[in-house]
Each structure stands twice: as C-alpha cells, then as structure tokens.
N, CA, C and O atoms as a Tripos MOL2 file, in Angstrom:
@<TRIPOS>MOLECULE
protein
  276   275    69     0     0
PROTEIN
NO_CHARGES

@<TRIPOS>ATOM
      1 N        -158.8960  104.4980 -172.5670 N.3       1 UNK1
      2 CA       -159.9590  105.4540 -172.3890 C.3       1 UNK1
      3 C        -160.4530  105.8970 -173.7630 C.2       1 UNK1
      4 O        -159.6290  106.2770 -174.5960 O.2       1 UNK1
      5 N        -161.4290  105.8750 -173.9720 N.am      2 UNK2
      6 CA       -161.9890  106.4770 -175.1040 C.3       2 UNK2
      7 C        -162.5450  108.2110 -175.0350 C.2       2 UNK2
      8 O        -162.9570  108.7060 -173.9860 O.2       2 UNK2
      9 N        -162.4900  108.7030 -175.8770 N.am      3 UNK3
     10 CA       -162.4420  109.9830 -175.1810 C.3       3 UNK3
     11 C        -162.8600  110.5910 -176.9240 C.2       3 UNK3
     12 O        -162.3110  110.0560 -177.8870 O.2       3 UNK3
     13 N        -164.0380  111.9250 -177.1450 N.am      4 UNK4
     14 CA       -164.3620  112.3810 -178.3560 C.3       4 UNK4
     15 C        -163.9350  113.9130 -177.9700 C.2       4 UNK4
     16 O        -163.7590  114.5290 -176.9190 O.2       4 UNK4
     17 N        -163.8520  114.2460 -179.5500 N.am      5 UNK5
     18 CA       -163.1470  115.5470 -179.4990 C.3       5 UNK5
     19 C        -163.9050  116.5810 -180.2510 C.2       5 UNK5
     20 O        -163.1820  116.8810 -181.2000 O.2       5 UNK5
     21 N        -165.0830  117.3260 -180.3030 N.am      6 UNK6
     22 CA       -165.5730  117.8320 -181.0290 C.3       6 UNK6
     23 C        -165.4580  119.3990 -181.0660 C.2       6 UNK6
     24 O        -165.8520  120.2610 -180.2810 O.2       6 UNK6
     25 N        -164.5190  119.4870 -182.7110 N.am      7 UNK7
     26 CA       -164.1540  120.4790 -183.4280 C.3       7 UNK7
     27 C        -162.5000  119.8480 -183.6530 C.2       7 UNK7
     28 O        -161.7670  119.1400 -182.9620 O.2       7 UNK7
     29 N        -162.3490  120.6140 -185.1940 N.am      8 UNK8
     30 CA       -161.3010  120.1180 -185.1220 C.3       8 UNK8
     31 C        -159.9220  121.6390 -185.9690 C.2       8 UNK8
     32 O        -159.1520  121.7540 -186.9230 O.2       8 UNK8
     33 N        -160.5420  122.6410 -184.4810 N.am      9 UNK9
     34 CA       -159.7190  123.7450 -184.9180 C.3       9 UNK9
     35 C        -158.3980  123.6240 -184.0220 C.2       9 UNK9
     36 O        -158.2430  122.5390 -183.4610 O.2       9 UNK9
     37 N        -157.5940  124.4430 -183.8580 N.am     10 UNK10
     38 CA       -156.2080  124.3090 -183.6520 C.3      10 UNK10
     39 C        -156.4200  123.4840 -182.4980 C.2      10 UNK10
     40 O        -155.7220  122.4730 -182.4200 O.2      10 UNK10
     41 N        -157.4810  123.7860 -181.3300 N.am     11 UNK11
     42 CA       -157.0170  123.4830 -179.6850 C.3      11 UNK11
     43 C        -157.5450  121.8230 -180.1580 C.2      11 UNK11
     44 O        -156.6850  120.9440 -180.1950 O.2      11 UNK11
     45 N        -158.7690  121.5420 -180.4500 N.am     12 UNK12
     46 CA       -159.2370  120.0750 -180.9860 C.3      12 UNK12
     47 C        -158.1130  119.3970 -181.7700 C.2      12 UNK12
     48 O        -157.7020  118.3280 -181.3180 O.2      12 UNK12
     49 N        -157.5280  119.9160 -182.9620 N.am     13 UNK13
     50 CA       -156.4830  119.0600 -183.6270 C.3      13 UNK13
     51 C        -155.1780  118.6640 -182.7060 C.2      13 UNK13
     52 O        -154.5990  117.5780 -182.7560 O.2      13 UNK13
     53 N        -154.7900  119.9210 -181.7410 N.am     14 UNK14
     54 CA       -153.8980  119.5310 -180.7010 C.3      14 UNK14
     55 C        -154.2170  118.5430 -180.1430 C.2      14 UNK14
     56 O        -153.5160  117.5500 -180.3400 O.2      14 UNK14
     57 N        -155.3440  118.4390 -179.2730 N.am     15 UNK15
     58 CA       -156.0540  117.4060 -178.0390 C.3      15 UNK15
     59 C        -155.5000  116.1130 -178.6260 C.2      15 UNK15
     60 O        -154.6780  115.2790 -178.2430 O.2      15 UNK15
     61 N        -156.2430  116.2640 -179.6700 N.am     16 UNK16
     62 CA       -156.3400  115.1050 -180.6510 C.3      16 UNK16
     63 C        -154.8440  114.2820 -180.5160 C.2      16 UNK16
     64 O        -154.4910  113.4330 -179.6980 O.2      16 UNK16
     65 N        -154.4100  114.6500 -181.2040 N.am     17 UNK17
     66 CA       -152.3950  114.4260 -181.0750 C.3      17 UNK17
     67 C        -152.1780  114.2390 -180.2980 C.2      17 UNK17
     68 O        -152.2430  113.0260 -180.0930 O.2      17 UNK17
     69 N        -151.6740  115.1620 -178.9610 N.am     18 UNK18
     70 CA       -151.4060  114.9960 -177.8150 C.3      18 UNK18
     71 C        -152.1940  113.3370 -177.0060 C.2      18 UNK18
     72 O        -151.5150  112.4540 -176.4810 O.2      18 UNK18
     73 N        -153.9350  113.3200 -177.1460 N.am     19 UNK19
     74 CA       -154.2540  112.0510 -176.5470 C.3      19 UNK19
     75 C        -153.9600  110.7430 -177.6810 C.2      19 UNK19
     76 O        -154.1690  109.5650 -177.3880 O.2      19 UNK19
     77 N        -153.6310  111.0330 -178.5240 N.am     20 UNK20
     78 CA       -153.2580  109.9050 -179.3520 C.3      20 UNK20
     79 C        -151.6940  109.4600 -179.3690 C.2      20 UNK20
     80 O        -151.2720  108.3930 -179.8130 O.2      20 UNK20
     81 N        -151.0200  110.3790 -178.8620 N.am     21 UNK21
     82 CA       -149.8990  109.8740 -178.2660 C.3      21 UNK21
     83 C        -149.9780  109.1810 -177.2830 C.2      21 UNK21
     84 O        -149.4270  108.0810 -177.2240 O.2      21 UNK21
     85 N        -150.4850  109.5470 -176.5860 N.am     22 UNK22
     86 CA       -150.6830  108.8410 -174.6970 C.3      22 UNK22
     87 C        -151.4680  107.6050 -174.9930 C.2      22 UNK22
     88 O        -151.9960  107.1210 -173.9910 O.2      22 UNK22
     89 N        -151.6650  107.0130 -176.0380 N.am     23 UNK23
     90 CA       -152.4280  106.0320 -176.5450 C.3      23 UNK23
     91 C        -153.6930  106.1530 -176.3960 C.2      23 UNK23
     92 O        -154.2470  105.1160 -176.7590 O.2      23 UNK23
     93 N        -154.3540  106.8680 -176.0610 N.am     24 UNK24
     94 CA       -155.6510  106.8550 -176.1290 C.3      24 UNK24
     95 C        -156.4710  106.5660 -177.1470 C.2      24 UNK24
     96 O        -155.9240  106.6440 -178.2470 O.2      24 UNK24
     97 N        -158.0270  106.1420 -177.1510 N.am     25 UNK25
     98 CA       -158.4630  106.0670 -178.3350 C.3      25 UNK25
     99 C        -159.7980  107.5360 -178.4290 C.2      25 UNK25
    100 O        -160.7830  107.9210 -177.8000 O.2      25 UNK25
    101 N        -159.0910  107.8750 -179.4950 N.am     26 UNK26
    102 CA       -159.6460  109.8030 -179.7460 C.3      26 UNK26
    103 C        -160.5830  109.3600 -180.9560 C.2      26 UNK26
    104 O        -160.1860  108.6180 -181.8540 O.2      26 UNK26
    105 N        -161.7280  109.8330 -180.8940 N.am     27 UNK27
    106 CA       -162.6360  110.2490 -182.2980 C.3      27 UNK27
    107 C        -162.9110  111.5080 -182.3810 C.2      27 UNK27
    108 O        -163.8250  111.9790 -181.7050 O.2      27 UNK27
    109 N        -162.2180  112.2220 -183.1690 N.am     28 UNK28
    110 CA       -162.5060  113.6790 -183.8800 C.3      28 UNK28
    111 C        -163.3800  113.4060 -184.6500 C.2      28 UNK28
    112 O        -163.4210  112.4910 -185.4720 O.2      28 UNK28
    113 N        -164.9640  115.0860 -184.1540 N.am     29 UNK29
    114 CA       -165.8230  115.4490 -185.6590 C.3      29 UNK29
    115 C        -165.7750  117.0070 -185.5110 C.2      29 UNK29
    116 O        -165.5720  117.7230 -184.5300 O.2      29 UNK29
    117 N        -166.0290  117.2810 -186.8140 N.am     30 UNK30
    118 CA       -165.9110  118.4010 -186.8340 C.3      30 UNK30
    119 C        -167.3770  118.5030 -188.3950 C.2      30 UNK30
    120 O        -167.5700  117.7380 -189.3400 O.2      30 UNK30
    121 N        -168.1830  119.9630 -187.9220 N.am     31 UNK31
    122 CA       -169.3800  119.9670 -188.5430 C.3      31 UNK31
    123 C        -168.8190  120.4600 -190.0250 C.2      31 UNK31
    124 O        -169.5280  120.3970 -191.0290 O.2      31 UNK31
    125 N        -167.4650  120.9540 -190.0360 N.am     32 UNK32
    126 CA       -167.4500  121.6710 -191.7790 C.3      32 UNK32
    127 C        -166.6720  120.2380 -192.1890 C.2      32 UNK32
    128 O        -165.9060  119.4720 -191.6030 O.2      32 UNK32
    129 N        -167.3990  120.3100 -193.7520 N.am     33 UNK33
    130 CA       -167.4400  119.1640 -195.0480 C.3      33 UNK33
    131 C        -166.2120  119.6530 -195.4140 C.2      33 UNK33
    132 O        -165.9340  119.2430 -196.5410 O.2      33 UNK33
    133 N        -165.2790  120.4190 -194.9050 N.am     34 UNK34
    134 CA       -163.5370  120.2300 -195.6960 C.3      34 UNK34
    135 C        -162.8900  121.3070 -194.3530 C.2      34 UNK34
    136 O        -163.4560  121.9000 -193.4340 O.2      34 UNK34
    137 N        -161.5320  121.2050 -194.7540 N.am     35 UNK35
    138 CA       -160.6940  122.3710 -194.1980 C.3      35 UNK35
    139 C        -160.4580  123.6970 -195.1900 C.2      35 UNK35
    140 O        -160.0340  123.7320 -196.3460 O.2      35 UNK35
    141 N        -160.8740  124.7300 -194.3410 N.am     36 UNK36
    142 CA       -159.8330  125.6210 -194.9960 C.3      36 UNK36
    143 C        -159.1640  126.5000 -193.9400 C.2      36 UNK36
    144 O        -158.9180  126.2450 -192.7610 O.2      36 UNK36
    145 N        -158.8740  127.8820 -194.8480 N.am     37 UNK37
    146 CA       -158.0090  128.9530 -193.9970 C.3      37 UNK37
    147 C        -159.5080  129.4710 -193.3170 C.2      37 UNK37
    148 O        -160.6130  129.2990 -193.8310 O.2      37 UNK37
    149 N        -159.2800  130.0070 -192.2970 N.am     38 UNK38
    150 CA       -160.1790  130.7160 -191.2420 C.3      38 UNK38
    151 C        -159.6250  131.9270 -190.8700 C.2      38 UNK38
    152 O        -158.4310  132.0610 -190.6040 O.2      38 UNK38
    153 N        -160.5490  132.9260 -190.8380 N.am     39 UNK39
    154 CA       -160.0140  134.3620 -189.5450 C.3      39 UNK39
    155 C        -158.3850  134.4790 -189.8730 C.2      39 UNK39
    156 O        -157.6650  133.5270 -190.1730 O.2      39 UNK39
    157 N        -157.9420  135.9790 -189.7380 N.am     40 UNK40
    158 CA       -156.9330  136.4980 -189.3840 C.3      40 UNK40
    159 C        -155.1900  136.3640 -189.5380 C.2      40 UNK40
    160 O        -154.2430  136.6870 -190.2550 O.2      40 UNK40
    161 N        -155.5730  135.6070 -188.2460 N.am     41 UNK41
    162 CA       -153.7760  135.0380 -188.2240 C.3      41 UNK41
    163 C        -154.1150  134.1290 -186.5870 C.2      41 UNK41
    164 O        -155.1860  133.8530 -186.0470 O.2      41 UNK41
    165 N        -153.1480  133.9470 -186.3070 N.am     42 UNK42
    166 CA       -153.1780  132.9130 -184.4450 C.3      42 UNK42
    167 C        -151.7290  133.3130 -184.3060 C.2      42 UNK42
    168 O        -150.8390  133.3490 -185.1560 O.2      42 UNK42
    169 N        -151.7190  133.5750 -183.1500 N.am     43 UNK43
    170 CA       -150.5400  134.3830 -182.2930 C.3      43 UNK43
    171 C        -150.5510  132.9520 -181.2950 C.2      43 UNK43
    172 O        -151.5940  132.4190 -180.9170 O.2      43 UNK43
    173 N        -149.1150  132.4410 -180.9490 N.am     44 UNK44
    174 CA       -149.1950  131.1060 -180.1650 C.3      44 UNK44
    175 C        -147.5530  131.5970 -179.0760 C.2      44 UNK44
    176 O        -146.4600  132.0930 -179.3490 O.2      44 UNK44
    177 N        -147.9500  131.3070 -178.3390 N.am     45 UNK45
    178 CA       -146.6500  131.4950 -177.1700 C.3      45 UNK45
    179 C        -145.9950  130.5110 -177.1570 C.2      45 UNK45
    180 O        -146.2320  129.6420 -177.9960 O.2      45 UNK45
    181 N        -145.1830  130.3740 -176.4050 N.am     46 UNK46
    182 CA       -143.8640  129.6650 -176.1610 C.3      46 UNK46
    183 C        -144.1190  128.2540 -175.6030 C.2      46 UNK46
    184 O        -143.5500  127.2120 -175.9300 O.2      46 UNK46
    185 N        -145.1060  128.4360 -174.6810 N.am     47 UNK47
    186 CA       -145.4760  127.0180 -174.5220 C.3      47 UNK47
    187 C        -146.4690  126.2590 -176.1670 C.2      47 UNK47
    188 O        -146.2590  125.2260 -176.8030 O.2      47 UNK47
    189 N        -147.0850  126.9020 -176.2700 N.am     48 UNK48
    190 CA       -147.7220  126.3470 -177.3540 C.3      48 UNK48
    191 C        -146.8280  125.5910 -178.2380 C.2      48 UNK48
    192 O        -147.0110  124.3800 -178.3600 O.2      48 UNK48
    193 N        -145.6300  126.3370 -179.0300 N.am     49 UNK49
    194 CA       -144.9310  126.0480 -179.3680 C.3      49 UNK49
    195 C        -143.8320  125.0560 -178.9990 C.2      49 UNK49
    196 O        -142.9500  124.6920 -179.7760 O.2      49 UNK49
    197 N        -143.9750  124.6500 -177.7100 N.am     50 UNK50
    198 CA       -143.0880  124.0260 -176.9250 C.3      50 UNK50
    199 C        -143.8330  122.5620 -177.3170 C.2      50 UNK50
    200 O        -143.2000  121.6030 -177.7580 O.2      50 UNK50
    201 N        -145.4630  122.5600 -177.0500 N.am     51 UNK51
    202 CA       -146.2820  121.1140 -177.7420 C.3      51 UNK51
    203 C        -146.2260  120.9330 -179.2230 C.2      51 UNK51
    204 O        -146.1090  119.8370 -179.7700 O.2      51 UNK51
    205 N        -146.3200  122.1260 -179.8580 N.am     52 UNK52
    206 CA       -146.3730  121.5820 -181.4680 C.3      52 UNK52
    207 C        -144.6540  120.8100 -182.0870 C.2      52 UNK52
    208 O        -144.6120  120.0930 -183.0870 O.2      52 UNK52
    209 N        -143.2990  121.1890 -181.1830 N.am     53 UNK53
    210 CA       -142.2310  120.5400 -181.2460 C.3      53 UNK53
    211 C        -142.4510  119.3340 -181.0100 C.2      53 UNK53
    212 O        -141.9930  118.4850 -181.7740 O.2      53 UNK53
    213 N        -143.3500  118.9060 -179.6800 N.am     54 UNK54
    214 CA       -143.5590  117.4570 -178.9550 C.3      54 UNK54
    215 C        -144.0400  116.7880 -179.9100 C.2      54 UNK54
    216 O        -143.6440  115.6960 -180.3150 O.2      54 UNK54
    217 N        -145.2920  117.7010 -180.4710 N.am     55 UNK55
    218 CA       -146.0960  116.7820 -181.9980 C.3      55 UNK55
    219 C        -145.0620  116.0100 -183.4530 C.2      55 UNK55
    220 O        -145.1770  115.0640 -184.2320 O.2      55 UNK55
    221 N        -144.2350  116.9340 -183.2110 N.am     56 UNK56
    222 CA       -143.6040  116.8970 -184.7240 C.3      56 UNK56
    223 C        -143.7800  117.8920 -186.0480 C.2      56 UNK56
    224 O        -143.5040  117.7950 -187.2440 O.2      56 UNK56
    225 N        -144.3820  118.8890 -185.2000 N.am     57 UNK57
    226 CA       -145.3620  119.6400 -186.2250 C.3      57 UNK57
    227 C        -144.5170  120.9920 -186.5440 C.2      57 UNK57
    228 O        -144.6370  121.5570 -187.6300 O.2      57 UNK57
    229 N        -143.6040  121.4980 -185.4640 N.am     58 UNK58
    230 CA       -143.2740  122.6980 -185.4220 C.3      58 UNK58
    231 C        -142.6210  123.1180 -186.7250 C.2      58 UNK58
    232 O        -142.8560  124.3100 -186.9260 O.2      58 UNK58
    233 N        -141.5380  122.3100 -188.1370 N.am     59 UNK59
    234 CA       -141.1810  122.1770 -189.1900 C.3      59 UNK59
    235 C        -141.8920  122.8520 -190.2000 C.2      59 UNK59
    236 O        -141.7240  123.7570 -191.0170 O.2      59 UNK59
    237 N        -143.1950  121.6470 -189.6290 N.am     60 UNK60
    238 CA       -144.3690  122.7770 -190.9860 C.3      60 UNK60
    239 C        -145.3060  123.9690 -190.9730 C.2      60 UNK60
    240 O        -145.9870  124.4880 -191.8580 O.2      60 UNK60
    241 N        -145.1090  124.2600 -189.5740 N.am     61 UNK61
    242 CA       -145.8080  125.6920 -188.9980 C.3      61 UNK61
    243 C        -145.2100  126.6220 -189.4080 C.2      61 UNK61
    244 O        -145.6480  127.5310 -190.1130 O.2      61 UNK61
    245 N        -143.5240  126.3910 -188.7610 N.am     62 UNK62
    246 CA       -142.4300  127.1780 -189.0560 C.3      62 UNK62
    247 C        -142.4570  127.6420 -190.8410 C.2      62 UNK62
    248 O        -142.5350  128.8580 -191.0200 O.2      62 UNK62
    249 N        -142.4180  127.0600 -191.6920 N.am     63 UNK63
    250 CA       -142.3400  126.7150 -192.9210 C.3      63 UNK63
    251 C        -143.7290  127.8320 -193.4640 C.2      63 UNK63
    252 O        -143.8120  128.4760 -194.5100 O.2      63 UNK63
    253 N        -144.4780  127.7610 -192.5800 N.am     64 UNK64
    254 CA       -145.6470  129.0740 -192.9840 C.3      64 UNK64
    255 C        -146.1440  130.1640 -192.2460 C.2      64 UNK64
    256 O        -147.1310  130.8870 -192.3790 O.2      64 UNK64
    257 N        -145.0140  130.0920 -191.2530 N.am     65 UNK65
    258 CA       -145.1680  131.4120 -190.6040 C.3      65 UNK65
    259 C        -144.3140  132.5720 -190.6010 C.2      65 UNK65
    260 O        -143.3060  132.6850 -191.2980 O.2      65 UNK65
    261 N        -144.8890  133.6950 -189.5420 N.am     66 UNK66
    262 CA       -143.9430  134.6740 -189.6940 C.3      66 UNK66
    263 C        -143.6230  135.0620 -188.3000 C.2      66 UNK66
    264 O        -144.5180  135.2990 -187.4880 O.2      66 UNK66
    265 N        -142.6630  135.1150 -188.0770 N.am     67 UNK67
    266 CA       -141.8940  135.0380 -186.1010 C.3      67 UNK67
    267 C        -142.0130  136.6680 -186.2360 C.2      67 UNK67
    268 O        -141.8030  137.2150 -187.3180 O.2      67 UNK67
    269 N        -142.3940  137.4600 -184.9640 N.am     68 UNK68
    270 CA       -142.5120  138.5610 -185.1010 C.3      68 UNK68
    271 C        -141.9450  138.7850 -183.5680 C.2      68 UNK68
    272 O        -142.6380  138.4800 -182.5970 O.2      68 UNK68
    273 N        -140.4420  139.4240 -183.4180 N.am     69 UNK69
    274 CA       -139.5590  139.9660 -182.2990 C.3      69 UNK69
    275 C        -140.2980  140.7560 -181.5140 C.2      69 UNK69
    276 O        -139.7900  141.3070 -180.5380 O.2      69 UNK69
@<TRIPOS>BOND
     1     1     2 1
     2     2     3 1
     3     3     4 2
     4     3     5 am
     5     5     6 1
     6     6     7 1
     7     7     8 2
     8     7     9 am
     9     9    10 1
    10    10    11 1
    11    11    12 2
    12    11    13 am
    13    13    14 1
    14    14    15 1
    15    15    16 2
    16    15    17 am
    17    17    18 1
    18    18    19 1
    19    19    20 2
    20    19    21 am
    21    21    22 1
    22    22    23 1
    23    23    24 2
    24    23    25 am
    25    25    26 1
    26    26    27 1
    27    27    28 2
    28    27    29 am
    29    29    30 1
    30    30    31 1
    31    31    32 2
    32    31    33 am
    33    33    34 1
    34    34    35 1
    35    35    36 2
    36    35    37 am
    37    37    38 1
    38    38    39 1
    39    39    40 2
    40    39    41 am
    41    41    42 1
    42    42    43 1
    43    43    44 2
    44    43    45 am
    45    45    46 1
    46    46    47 1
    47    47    48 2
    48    47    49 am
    49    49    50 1
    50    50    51 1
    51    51    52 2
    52    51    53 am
    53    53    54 1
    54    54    55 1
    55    55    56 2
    56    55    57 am
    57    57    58 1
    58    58    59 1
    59    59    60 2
    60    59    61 am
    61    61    62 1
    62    62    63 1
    63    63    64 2
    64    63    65 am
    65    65    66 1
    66    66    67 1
    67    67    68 2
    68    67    69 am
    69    69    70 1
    70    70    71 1
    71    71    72 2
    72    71    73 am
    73    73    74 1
    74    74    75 1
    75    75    76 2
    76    75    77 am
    77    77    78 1
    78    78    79 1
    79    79    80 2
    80    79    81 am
    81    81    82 1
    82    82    83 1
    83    83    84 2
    84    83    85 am
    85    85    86 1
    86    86    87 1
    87    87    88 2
    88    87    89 am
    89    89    90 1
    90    90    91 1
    91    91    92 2
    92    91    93 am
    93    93    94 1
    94    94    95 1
    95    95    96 2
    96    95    97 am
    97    97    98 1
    98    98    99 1
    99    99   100 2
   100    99   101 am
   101   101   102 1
   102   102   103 1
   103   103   104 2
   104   103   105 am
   105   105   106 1
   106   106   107 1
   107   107   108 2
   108   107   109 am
   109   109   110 1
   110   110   111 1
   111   111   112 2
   112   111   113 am
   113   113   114 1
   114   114   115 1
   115   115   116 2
   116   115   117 am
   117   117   118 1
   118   118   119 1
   119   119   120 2
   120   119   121 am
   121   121   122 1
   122   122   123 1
   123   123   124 2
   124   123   125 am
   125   125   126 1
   126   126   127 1
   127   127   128 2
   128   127   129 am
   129   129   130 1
   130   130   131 1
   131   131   132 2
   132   131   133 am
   133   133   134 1
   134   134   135 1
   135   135   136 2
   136   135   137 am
   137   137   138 1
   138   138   139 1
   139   139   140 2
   140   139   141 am
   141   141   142 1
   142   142   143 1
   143   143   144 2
   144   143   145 am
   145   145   146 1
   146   146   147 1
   147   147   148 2
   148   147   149 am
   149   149   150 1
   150   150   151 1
   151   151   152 2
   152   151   153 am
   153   153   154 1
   154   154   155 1
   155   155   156 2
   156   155   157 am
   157   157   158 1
   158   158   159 1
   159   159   160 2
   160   159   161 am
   161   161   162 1
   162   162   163 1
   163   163   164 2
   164   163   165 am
   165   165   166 1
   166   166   167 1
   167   167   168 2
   168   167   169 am
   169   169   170 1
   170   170   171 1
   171   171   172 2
   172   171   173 am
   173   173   174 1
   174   174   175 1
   175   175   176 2
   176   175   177 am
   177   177   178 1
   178   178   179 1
   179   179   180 2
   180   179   181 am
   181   181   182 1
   182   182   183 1
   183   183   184 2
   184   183   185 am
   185   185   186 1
   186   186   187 1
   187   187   188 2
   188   187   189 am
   189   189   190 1
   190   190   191 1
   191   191   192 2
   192   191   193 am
   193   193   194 1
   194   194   195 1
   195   195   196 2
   196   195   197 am
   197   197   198 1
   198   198   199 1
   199   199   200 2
   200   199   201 am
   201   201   202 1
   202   202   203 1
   203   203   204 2
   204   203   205 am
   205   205   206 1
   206   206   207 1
   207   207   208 2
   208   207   209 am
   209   209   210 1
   210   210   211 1
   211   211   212 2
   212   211   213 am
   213   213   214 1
   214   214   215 1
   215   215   216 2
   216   215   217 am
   217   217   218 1
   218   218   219 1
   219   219   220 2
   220   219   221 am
   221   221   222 1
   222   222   223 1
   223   223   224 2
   224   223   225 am
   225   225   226 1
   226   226   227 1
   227   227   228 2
   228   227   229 am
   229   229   230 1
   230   230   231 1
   231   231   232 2
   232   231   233 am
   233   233   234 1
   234   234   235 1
   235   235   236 2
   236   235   237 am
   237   237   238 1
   238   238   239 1
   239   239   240 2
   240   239   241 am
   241   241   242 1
   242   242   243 1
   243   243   244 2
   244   243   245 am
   245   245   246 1
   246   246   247 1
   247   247   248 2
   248   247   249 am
   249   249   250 1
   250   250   251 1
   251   251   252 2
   252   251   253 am
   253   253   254 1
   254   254   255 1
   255   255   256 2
   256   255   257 am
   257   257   258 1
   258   258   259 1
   259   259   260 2
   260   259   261 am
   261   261   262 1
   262   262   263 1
   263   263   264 2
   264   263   265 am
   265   265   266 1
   266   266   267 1
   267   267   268 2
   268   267   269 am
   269   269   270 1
   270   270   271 1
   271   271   272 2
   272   271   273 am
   273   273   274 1
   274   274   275 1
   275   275   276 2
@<TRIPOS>SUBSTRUCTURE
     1 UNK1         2 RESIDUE 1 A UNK
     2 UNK2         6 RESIDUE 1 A UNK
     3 UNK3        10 RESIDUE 1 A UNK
     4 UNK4        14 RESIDUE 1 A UNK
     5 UNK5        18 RESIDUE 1 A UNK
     6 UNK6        22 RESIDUE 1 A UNK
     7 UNK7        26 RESIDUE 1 A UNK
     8 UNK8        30 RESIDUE 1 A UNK
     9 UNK9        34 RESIDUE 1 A UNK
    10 UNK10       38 RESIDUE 1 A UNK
    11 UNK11       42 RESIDUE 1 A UNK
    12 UNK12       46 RESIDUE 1 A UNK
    13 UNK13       50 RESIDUE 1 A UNK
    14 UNK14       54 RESIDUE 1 A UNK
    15 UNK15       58 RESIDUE 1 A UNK
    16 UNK16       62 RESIDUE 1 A UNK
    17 UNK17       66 RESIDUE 1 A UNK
    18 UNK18       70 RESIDUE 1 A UNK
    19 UNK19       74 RESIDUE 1 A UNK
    20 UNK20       78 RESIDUE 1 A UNK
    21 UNK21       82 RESIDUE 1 A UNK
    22 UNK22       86 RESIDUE 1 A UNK
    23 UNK23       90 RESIDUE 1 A UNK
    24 UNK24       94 RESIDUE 1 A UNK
    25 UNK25       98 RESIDUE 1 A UNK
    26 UNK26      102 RESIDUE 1 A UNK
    27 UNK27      106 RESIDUE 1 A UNK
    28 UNK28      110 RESIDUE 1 A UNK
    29 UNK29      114 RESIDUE 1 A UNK
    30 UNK30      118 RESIDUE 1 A UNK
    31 UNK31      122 RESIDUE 1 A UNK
    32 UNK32      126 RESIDUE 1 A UNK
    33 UNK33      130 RESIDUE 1 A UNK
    34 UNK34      134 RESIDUE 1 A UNK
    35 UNK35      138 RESIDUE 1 A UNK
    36 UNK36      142 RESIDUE 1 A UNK
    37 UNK37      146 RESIDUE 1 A UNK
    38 UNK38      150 RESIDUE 1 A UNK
    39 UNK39      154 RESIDUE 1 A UNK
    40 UNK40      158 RESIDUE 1 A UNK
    41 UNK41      162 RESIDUE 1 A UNK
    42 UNK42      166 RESIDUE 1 A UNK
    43 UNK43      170 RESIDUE 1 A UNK
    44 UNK44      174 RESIDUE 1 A UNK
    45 UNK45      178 RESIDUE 1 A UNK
    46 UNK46      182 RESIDUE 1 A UNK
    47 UNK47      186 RESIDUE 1 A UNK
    48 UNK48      190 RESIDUE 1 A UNK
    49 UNK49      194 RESIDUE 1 A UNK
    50 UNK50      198 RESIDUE 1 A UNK
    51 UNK51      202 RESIDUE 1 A UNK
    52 UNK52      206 RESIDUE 1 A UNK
    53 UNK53      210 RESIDUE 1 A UNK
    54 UNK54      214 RESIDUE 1 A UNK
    55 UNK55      218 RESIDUE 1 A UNK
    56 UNK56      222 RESIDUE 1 A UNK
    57 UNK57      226 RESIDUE 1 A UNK
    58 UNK58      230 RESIDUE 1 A UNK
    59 UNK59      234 RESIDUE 1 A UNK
    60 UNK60      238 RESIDUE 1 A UNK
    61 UNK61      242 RESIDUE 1 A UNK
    62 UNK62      246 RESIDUE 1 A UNK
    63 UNK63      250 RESIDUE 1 A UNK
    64 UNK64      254 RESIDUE 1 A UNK
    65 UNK65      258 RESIDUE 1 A UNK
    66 UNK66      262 RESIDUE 1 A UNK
    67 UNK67      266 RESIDUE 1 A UNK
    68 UNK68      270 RESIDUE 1 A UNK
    69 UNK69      274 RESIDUE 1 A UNK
C-alpha cells in the first residue's frame, strides 16, 4: 500500500514508523525547510509511550525528558 503522510510533527513522524514497520511504502512532507524545537513541552501517556518503546525510540526521549509523578 502506498500511503502519504503530510506533516512531520510528533503524530506524522509516529505514523510514519509505525507504517514503515508494517512494510508499507510511506512518503513523508512536511512544509518547514528544517526541524526545530516547537511550542512548550508534549505531555504523552502511557500508551504513547508504550509505541515509542515498539519504535525503538523510547532511550532517546527518555534521555531528554523529564517524568513528572
């Protein structure tokens, strides 16, 4: 299945991963000419966190976040 993903903020970069595991073939665009930091902070629950483990990703999230009890 071919399948496009347009934006490539947290929920788009997820999609992205997630259907590129399942083998799919994904084309991400996104309209800004680089990445940077954006807005605030992102508050992510337990499931969220439960996919970014599946990704491989949870290491380097962990590594820049702050867990708040």
């Amino acid at each position: 299945m071919r399948i496009l993903i347009a934006g490539a903020g947290i929920s788009g970069l997820t999609a992205t991963l997630c259907l590129l595991r399942a083998e799919h073939d994904v084309h991400l665009v996104e309209q800004a000419s680089q990445f940077s930091e954006f807005g605030g902070g992102l508050q992510c629950g337990a499931k969220a966190v439960r996919v970014f483990d599946y990704l491989g990703i949870l290491p380097v999230l962990e590594s820049v976040s702050i867990a708040a009890v």
